[in-house]
C-alpha positions in Angstrom: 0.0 0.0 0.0 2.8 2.3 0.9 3.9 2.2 -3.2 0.3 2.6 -4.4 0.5 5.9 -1.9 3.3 7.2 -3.6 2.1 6.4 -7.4 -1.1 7.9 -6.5 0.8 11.0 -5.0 3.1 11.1 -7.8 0.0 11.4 -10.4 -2.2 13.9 -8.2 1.3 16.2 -8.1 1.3 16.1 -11.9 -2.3 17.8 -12.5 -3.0 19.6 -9.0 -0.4 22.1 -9.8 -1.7 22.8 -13.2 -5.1 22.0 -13.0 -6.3 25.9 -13.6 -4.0 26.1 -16.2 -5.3 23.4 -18.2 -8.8 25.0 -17.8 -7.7 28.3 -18.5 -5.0 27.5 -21.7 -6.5 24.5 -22.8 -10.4 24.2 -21.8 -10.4 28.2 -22.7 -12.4 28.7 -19.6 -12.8 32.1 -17.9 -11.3 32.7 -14.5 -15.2 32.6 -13.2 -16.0 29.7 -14.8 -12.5 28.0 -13.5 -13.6 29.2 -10.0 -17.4 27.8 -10.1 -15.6 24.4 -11.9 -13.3 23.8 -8.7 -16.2 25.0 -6.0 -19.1 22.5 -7.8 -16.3 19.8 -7.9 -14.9 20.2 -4.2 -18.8 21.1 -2.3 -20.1 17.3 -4.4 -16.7 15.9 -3.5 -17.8 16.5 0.2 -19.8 13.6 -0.4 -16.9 11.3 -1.2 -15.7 10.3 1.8 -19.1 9.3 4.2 -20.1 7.4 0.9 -16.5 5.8 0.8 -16.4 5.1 4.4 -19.9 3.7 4.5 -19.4 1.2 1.4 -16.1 -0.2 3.0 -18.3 -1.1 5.8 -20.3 -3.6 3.5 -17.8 -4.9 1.0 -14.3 -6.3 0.5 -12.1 -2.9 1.2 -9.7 -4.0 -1.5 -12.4 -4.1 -4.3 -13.8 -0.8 -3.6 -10.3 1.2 -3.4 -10.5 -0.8 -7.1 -13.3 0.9 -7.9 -12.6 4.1 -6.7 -9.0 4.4 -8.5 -10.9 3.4 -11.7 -13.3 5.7 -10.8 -11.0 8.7 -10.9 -8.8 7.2 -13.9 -12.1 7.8 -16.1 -12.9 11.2 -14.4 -9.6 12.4 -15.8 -9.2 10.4 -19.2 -13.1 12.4 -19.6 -11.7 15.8 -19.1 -9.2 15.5 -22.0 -12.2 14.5 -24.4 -14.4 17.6 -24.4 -13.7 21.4 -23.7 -18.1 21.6 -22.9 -18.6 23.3 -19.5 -21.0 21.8 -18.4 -19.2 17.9 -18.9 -15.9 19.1 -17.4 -17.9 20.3 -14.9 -19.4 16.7 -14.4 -16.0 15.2 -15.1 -14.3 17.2 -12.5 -17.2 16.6 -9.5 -16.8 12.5 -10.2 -13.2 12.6 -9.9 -13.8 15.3 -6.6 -15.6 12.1 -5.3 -13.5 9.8 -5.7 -10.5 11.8 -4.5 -12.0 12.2 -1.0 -13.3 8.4 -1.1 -9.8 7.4 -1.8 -8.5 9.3 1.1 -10.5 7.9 3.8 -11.0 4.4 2.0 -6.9 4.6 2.2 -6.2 5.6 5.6 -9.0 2.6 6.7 -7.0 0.2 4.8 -4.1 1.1 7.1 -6.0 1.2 10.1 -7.4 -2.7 9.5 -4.1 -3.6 7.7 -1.7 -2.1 10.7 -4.0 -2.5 13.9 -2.0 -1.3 17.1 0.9 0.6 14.7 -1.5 2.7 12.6 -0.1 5.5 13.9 3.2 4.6 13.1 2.0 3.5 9.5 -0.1 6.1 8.6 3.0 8.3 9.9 5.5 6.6 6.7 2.5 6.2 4.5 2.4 10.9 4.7 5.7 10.7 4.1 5.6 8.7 1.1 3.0 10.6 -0.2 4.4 13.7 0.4 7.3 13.1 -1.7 5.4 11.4 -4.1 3.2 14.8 -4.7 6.9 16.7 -4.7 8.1 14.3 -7.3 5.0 14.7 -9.2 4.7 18.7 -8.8 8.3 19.2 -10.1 7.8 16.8 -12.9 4.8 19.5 -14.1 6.8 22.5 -13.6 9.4 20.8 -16.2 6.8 19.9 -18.0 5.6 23.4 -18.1 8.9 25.0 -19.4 7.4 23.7 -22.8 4.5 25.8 -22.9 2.1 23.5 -25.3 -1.0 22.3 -25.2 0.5 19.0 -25.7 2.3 19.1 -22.2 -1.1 20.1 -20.0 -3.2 17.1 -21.5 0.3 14.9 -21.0 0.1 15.5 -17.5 -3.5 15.1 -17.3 -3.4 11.4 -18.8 -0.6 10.9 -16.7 -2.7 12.0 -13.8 -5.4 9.0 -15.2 -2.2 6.3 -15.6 -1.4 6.5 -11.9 -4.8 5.6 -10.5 -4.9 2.9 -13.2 -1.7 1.7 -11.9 -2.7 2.1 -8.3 -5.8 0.0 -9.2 -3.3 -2.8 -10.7 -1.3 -2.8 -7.3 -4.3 -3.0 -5.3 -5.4 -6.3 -6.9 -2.1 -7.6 -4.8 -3.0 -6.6 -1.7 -4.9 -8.9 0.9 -8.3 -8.2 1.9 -7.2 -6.9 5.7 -10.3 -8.0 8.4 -12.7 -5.9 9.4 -15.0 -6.7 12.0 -18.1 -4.8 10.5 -18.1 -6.8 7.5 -17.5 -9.7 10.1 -21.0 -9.1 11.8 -22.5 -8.4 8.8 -21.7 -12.0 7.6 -21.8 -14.3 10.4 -24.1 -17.0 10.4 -24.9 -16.8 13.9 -28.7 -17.2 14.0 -29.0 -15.2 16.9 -30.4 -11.4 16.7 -27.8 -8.5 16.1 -28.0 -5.2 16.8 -28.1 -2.5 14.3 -24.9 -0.8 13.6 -24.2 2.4 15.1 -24.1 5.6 13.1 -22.2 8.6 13.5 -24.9 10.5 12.6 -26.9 9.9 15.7 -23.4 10.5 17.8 -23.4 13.3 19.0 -20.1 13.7 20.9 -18.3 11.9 17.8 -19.7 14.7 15.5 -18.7 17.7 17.8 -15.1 16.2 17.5 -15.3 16.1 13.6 -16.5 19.8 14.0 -13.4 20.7 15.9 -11.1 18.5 13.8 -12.5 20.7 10.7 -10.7 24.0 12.8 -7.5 22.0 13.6 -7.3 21.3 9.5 -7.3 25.2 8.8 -3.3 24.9 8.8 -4.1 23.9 5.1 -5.4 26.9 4.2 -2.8 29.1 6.0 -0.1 27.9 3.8 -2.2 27.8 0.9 -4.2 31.0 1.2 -2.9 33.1 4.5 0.9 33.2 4.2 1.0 33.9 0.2 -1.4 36.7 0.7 0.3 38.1 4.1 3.5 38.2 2.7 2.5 40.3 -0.3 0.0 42.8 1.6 1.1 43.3 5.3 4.9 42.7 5.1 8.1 43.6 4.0 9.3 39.9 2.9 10.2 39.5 -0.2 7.2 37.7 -2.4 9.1 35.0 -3.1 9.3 33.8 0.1 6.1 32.2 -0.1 6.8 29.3 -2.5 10.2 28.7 0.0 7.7 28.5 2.9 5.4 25.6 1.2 8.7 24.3 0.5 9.7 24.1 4.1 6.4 22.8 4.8 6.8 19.7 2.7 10.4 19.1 4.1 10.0 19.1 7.5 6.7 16.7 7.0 8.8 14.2 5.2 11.6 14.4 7.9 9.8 14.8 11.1 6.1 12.8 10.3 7.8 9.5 11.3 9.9 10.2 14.2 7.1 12.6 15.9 4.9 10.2 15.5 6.0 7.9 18.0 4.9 10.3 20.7 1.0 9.7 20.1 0.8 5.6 19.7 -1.5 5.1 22.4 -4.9 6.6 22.8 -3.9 8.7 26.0 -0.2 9.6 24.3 -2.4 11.3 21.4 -4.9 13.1 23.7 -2.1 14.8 25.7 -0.4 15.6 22.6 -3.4 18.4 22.0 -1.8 20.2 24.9 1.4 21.5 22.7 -0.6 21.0 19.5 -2.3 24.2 21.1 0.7 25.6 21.9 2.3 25.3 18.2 -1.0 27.2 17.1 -0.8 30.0 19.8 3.0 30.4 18.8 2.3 30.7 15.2 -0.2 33.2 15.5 1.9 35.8 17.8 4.7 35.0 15.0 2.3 36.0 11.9 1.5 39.3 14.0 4.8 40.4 15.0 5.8 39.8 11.2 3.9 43.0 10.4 6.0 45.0 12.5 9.5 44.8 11.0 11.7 45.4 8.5 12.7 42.7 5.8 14.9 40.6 7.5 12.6 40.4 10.8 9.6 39.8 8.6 11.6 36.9 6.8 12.5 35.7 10.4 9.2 35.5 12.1 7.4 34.3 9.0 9.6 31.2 8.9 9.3 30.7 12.4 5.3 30.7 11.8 5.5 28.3 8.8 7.5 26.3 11.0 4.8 26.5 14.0 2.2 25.7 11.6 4.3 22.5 10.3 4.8 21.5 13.8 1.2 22.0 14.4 0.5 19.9 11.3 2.6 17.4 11.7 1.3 16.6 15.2 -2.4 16.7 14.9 -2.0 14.4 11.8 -0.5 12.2 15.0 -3.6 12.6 17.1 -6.0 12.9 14.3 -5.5 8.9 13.3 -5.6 7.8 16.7 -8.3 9.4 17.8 -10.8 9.1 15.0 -10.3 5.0 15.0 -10.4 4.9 18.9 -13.8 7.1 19.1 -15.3 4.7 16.4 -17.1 1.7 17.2 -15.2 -1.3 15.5 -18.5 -2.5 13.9 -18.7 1.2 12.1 -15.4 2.0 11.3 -15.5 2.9 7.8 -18.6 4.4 8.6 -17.4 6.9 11.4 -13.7 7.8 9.8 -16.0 8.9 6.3 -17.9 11.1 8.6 -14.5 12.1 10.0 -13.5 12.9 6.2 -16.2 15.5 6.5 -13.6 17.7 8.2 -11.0 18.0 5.7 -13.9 18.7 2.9 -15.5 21.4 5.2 -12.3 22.9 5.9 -11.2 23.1 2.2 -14.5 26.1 1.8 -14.6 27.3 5.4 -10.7 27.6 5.8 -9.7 30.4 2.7 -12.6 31.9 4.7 -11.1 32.4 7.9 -7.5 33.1 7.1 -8.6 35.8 4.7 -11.0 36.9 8.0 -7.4 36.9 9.9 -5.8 38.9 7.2 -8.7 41.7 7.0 -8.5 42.0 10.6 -4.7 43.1 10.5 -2.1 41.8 12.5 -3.8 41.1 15.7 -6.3 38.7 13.9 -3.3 36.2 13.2 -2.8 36.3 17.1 -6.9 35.4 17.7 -6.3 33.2 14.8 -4.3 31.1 16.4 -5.4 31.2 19.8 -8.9 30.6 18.7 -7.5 27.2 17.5 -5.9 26.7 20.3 -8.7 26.9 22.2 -10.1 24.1 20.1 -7.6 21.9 20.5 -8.3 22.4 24.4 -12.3 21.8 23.6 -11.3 18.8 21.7 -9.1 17.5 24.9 -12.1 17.5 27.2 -14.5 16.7 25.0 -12.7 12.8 24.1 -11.7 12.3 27.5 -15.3 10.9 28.9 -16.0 8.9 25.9 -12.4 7.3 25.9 -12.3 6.7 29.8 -16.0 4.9 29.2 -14.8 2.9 26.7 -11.6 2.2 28.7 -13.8 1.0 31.3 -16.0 -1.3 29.1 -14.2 -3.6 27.3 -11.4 -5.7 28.9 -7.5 -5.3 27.9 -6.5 -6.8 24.3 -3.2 -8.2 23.2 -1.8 -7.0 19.6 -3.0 -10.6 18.1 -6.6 -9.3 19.7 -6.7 -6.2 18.2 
């Protein structure tokens, strides 16, 4: 799995860094139409990874990732057959679907595959992917240098060739055990309960709300720091770029070794005590960087980029442990698709806030960040009953139990 992460990566590099330009130069969209395009596909994407999550919870996990890989292979091989809005519209919101159902159908299949290391293995599999992504990203900026049409729909097919290729490399992966599907099939003639739905939980949906606030680090690199940098500050513009750069290093160095700090289910709940800490930090840095001259704006912005990474890099850490221990193990796939609701909803509300942050002037980076550290102090209280019950209810397991 840990190679079909980094093909996948590799191909999603390729065409998310020139995705507008291919509807812009190629497609001959306007910039409206690009922007409607991307919003249509990303709000029915949202959709993805519940749907994902709640499928896995029926069938073999190995034939849907199949599915969904193929799924996304077509979305793209469609886009290079029509310039119609309204079909790459269509086109774009299938493959929006099955990006988010590949996520959390992805990080399940680590979470059945890897049982008490998950951590640990979802820890490598980010780092794989994150270089996979920087492989395929500077791949399309050489590919880029040649300016032709020829190169954008290249990259695009290319895109389509590495989910058929995951889907190939899926077929030789074992069908890990799952105890919903378990249930679901036992011959046992005795009654069984229905399964339990997130829906109808109500603390495990006010932890997916405050998980959706602790993603908004995604938006501050993407969104906040480009746009600080060129209207509040005296850092040079291209600074930005060096800071996403930064960001992707210190996730492929650090993801792994951190990671060992939040294996348990208590390690990763106390690790939301300088989670919130890396957040407040960030947010004094990105207010003070308003105040100085070049080289103290340079200085306090890298220190916030590195804040945020930190912050990153650690609730990625609590994030998977917490989402699988909150989840009943009859509705796994089931509760970590509602869980995938987070990233989705942070992806409209998070440009949002950051650009709320920026408006406000330098002060609002400071409530930015305290405002999620204040989450991440929410989130600390709000687990710790449910896990203590749950603690209480089932007896110890050994790894060959688990």
């Amino acid at each position: 799995m840990l190679v079909i992460a980094l093909v996948d990566r590799v191909g999603s590099g390729l065409w998310a860094s020139v995705s507008v330009l291919y509807f812009t130069y190629v497609s001959g969209l306007s910039l409206g139409q690009v922007g409607t395009l991307a919003a249509t596909a990303g709000a029915i994407g949202i959709a993805g990874a519940p749907l994902g999550g709640r499928v896995a919870d029926r069938f073999p996990l190995t034939r849907v990732l199949i599915t969904v890989q193929l799924l996304r292979a077509l979305s793209s091989l469609a886009l290079l057959t029509t310039n119609d809005y309204t079909l790459l519209v269509a086109f774009a919101a299938v493959g929006g679907l099955g990006d988010r159902a590949s996520s959390v159908l992805t990080r399940l299949y680590a979470t059945r595959a890897a049982g008490p290391e998950r951590v640990r293995y979802q820890a490598v599999q980010r780092t794989v992917a994150n270089a996979g992504w920087a492989l395929g990203g500077l791949t399309a900026a050489a590919a880029l240098a040649l300016g032709s049409t020829a190169a954008y729909q290249w990259l695009l097919a290319g895109d389509a060739l590495s989910f058929l290729v995951s889907a190939l490399l899926t077929l030789r992966c074992a069908e890990p055990p799952s105890a919903s599907r378990t249930v679901a099939t036992s011959k046992d003639p005795a009654p069984r309960t229905k399964a339990p739905s997130p829906w109808r939980d109500r603390t495990y949906l006010a932890y997916v709300a405050t998980e959706t606030v602790l993603f908004l680090d995604d938006s501050v690199f993407k969104v906040g720091l480009p746009l600080w940098i060129a209207h509040a500050t005296h850092a040079p513009h291209g600074l930005a770029p060096l800071l996403l750069v930064l960001n992707n290093v210190m996730v492929v160095a650090l993801q792994v070794p951190l990671a060992r700090f939040g294996t348990t289910t208590a390690a990763a709940r106390a690790l939301l005590l300088p989670l919130a800490a890396a957040f407040a930090l960030a947010g004094v840095a990105m207010t003070l960087s308003a105040t100085g001259g070049t080289l103290t704006a340079t200085l306090l912005l890298t220190a916030a980029a590195t804040a945020f990474t930190l912050a990153e890099i650690l609730h990625a850490t609590v994030s998977w442990e917490l989402s699988v221990a909150l989840a009943p193990d009859t509705a796994q796939g089931t509760y970590l698709g509602v869980h995938g609701l987070a990233q989705s909803a942070q992806r409209s509300v998070g440009p949002l806030a950051v650009t709320a942050a920026i408006a406000t002037g330098p002060v609002g980076w400071s409530v930015f960040g305290a405002g999620i550290a204040l989450t991440c102090a929410f989130q600390h209280r709000l687990v710790r009953d449910r896990l203590t019950r749950t603690a209480l209810s089932v007896p110890p397991v050994t790894v060959s139990e688990h």
